[in-house]
C-alpha positions as CSV (number, residue, x, y, z in Angstrom):
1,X,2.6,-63.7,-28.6
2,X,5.8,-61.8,-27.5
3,X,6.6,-57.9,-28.4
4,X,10.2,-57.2,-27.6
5,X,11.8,-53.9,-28.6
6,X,15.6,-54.2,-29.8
7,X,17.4,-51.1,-27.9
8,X,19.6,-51.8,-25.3
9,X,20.9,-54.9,-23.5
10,X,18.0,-56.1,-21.8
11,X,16.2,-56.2,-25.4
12,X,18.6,-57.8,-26.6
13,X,19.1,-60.8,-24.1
14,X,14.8,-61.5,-24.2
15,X,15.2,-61.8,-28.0
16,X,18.1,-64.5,-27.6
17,X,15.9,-66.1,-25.2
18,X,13.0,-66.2,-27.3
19,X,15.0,-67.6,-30.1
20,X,15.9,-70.4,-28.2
21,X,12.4,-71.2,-27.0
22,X,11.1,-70.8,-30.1
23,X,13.2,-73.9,-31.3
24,X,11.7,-76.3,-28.1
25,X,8.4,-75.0,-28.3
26,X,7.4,-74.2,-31.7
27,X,3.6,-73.1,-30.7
28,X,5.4,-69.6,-29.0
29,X,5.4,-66.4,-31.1
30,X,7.4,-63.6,-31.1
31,X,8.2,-60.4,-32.6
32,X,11.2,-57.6,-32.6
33,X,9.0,-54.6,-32.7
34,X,11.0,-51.6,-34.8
35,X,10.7,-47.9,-34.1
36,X,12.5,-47.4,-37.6
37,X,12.9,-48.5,-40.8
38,X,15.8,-50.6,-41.4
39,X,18.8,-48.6,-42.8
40,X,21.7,-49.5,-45.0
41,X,23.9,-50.1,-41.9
42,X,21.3,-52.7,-39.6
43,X,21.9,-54.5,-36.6
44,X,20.3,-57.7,-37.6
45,X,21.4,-60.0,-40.9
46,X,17.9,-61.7,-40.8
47,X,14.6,-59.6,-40.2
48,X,12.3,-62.4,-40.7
49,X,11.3,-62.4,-36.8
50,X,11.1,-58.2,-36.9
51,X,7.8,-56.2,-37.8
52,X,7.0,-52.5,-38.1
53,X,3.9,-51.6,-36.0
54,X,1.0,-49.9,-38.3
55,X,1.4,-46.5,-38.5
56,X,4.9,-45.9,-37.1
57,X,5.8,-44.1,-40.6
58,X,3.8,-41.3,-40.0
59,X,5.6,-40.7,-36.1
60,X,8.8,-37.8,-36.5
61,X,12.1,-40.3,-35.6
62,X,12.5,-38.4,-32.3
63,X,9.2,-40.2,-31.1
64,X,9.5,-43.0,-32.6
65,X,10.6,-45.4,-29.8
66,X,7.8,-43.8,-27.0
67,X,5.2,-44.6,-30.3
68,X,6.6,-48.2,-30.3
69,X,6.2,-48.7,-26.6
70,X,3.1,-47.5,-26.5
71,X,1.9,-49.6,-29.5
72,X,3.7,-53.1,-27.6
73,X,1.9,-51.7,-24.5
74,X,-1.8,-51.6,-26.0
75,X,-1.3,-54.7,-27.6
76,X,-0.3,-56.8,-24.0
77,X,-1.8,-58.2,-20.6
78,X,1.6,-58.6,-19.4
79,X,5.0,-56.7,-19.4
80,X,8.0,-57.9,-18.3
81,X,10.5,-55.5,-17.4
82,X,14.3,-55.6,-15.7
83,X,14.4,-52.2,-13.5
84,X,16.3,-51.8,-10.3
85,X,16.1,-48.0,-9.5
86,X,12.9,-45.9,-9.5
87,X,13.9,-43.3,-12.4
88,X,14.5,-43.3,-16.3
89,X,12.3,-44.7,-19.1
90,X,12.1,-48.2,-18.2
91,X,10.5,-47.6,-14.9
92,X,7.8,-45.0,-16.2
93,X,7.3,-48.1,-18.6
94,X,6.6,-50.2,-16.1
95,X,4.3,-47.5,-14.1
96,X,2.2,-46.5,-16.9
97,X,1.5,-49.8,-17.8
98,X,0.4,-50.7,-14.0
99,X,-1.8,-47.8,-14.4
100,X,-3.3,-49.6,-17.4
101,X,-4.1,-52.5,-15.3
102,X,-1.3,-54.9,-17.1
103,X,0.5,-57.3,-15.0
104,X,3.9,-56.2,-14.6
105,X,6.7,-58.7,-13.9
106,X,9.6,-56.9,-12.7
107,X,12.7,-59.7,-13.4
């Protein structure tokens, strides 16, 4: 099972990847893990392959994508990240889930 968020490019690119390997291997599953509800202006036209993680309507919006990490996080044993400088999000990311003994695979 893949988690993949759906901010920013990198995001983006995984779930067009996952799409396509979906089709050759049907056995894979994946899932576009929301921090918010869908509004009346979305970014997708289909949200069959999109989920909202259990209790995510109870997190203030300005939390809401640090909750969502967190939740992809506990649910993995891997993370696969895309960083090339040691600052910003991404990277603490990638550290706090090496401090949570998950194998991180930095592309």
């Amino acid at each position: 099972m893949f988690y993949v968020g759906n901010q920013g490019q990198f995001d983006a690119y995984v779930h067009s990847e996952l799409k396509k390997l979906k089709q050759e291997y049907p056995q894979i599953n994946y899932a576009v893990v929301l921090a918010y509800m869908p509004g009346k202006k979305t970014e997708y036209d289909d949200y069959s392959d999109t989920m909202l993680p259990e209790g995510i309507e109870s997190v203030h919006p300005h939390y809401a994508i640090s909750w969502r990490n967190n939740w992809m996080l506990k649910q993995s044993d891997y993370v696969v990240t895309y960083i090339t400088h040691t600052w910003g999000g991404a990277y603490q990311y990638a550290e706090k889930a090496r401090r949570q003994k998950k194998v991180v695979i930095n592309l």
